[in-house]
N, C-alpha and C positions, 0 to 999 in steps of 0.2 A: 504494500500500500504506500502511494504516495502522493504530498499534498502540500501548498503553500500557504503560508501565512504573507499576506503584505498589506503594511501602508501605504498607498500609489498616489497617496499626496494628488487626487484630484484623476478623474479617469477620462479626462475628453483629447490627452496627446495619443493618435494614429500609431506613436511609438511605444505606449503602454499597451496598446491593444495587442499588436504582433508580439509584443515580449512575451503575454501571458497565452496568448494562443501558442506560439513557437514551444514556452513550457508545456503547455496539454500533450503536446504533438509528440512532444522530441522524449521528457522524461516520464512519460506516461500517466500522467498524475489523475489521483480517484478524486481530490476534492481541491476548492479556488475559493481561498478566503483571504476577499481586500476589504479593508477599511481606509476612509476617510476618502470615498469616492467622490462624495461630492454632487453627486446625481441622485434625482428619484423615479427614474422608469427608463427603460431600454427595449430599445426595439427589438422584437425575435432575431431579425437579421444578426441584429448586433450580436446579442446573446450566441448565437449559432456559430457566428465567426472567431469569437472568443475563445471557444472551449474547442475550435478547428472543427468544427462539423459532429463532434462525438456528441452522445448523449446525456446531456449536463441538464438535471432540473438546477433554475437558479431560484434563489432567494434575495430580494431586495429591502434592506430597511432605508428609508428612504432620511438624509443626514435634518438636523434641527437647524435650521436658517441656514448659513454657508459653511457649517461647519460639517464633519462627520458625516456620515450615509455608509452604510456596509452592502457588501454582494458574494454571495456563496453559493458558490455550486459545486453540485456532486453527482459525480458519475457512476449511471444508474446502473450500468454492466458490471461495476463492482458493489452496488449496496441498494439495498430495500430504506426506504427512510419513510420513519414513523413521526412522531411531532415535531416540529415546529413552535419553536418558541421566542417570544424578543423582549429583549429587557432595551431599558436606558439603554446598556452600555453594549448588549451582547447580543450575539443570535446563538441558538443552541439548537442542535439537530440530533434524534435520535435516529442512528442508524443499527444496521445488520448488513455484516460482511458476508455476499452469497458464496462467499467462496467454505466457510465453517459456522455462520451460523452465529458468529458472535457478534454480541448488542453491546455498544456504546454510545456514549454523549461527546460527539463534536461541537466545542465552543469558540465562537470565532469572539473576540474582545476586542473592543477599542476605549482607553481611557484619557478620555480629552486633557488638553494641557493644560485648561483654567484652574488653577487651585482652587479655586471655592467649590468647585465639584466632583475635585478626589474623595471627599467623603463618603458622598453619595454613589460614587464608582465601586469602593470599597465594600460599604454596605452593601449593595449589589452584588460585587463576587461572595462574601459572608452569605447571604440567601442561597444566591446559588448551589455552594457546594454542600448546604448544611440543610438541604431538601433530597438531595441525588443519593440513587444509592448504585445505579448502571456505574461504571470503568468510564473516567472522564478523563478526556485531551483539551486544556484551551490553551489558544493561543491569539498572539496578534499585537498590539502595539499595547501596551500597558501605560504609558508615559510615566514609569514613574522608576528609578535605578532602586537597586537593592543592597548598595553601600557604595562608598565615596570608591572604589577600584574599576566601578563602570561610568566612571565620570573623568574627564581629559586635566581637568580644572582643580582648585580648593575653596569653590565654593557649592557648598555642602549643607543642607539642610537634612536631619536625619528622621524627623517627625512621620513623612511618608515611607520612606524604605522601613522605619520601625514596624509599623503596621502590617504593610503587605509581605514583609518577613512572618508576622506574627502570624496571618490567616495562612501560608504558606504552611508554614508550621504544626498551624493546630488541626488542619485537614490532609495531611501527610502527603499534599503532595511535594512532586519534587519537578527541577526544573531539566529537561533534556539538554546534555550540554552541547552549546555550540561551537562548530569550528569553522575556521575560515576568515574571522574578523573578530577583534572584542569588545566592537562598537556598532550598535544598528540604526544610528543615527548622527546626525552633523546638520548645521548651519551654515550658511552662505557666508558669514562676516570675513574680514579681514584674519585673524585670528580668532579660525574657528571652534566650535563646542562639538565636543562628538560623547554621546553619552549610550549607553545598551539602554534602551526602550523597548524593544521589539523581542519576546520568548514563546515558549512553548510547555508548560506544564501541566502533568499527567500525576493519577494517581497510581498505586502502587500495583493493584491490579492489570490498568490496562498497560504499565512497565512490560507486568511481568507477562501479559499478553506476547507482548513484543520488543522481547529483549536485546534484542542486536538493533534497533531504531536507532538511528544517526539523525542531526538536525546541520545545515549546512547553509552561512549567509553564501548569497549570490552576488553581481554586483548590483551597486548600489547609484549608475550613470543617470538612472531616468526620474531618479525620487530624492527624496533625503533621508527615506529609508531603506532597509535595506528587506531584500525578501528569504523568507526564511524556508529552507526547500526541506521537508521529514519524509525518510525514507525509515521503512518498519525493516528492510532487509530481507522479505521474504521474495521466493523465485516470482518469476510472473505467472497468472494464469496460464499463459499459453505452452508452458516450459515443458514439457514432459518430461523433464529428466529427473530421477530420485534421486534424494539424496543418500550415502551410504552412510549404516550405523555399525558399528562395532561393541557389542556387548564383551565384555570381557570375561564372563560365565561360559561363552562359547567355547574355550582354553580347557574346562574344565571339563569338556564334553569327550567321552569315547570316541575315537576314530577321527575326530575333529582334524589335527592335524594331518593326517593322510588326505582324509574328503580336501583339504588345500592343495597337497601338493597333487591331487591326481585334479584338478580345475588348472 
């Protein structure tokens, strides 16, 4: 299974469009979760050419004034998708992977930059994970660092990373670590800001689902953030090939080694 996280900082540049099509196409990706689009309805065409012609239901929450608007979609040849849900801050989708049958919560998040409504962000994720009881994945722009080491600078308020450490904490989940960059975001200025804003956190369960999942920044040319590309590491549907396993009981077995050397 694979699938992005991004904030595309506004979706009407032609060259965001190709980027995230070219992603469907090339890395084969089940599910397309942007934030801060910036739009509130898309034309079928559009939607169709996004997702390169494959079959993607999308989901649109449409942004508060100029700010914010989210879009997700998920590809139906790899999952059955049961509700539909939108907060403030999040969309949430429960799926079933047709390939085994297992049901999770995909949480796409976006946490605006305005301080006075980290709170209510907050409070928001606190609902959420303290209702669920499915194997949860959210991910997507959080805005908010989680100590002064994902910050370029020393200026440093610890009030919000305390919190969102704290609910991090007390709902066990954990964060997929990333590689590739160890910043998912920058500023334009002269003497720029580059801070991690942008993760992916899972609970222990759908970890242990999928234990070989890598998270990987992409480049970062077309936004000020960067996209976050999670791979589960399992073969593709179309793979036929097995994987071989080795019991070590087999050693212990009569005839075993001979049944080797005559193969």
């Amino acid at each position: 299974m694979k699938g992005i996280f991004w904030n595309c900082n506004g979706l009407g540049d032609p060259k965001k469009h190709r980027f995230v099509s070219d992603l469907v196409r090339e890395k084969e990706l089940g599910f397309v979760a942007l934030s801060e689009t910036g739009r509130r309805d898309y034309s079928p065409n559009f939607l169709k050419n996004l997702c390169g012609g494959k079959d993607f239901l999308w989901h649109c929450k449409p942004p508060r004034g100029r700010s914010g608007g989210m879009l997700v979609g998920i590809n139906l040849l790899e999952f059955d998708i049961g509700e539909i849900e939108e907060g403030d801050f999040f969309v949430k989708l429960k799926l079933r992977n047709k390939q085994d049958g297992f049901q999770w919560l995909l949480v796409s998040a976006y946490g605006v930059g305005q301080h006075h409504l980290k709170e209510a962000f907050l409070t928001e994720l606190v609902q959420l994970c303290s209702k669920e009881t499915l194997p949860i994945l959210i991910g997507g722009d959080f805005n908010i660092i989680r100590g002064p080491q994902e910050k370029n600078n020393a200026n440093y308020n610890d009030r919000w990373p305390f919190l969102f450490n704290a609910i991090i904490d007390a709902f066990n989940l954990r964060e997929l670590e990333l590689s590739g960059r160890q910043f998912t975001w920058a500023n334009n200025l002269e003497i720029p800001i580059f801070e991690k804003l942008d993760r992916i956190l899972s609970c222990t369960e759908w970890e242990l689902k999928f234990p070989r999942t890598t998270v990987q920044a992409l480049s970062r040319e077309i936004s000020d953030h960067t996209p976050l590309f999670i791979n589960t590491g399992e073969p593709a549907s179309n793979n036929n090939q097995y994987l071989f396993k080795f019991e070590l009981g087999w050693l212990l077995r009569e005839g075993f080694v001979d049944l080797v050397i005559d193969i």
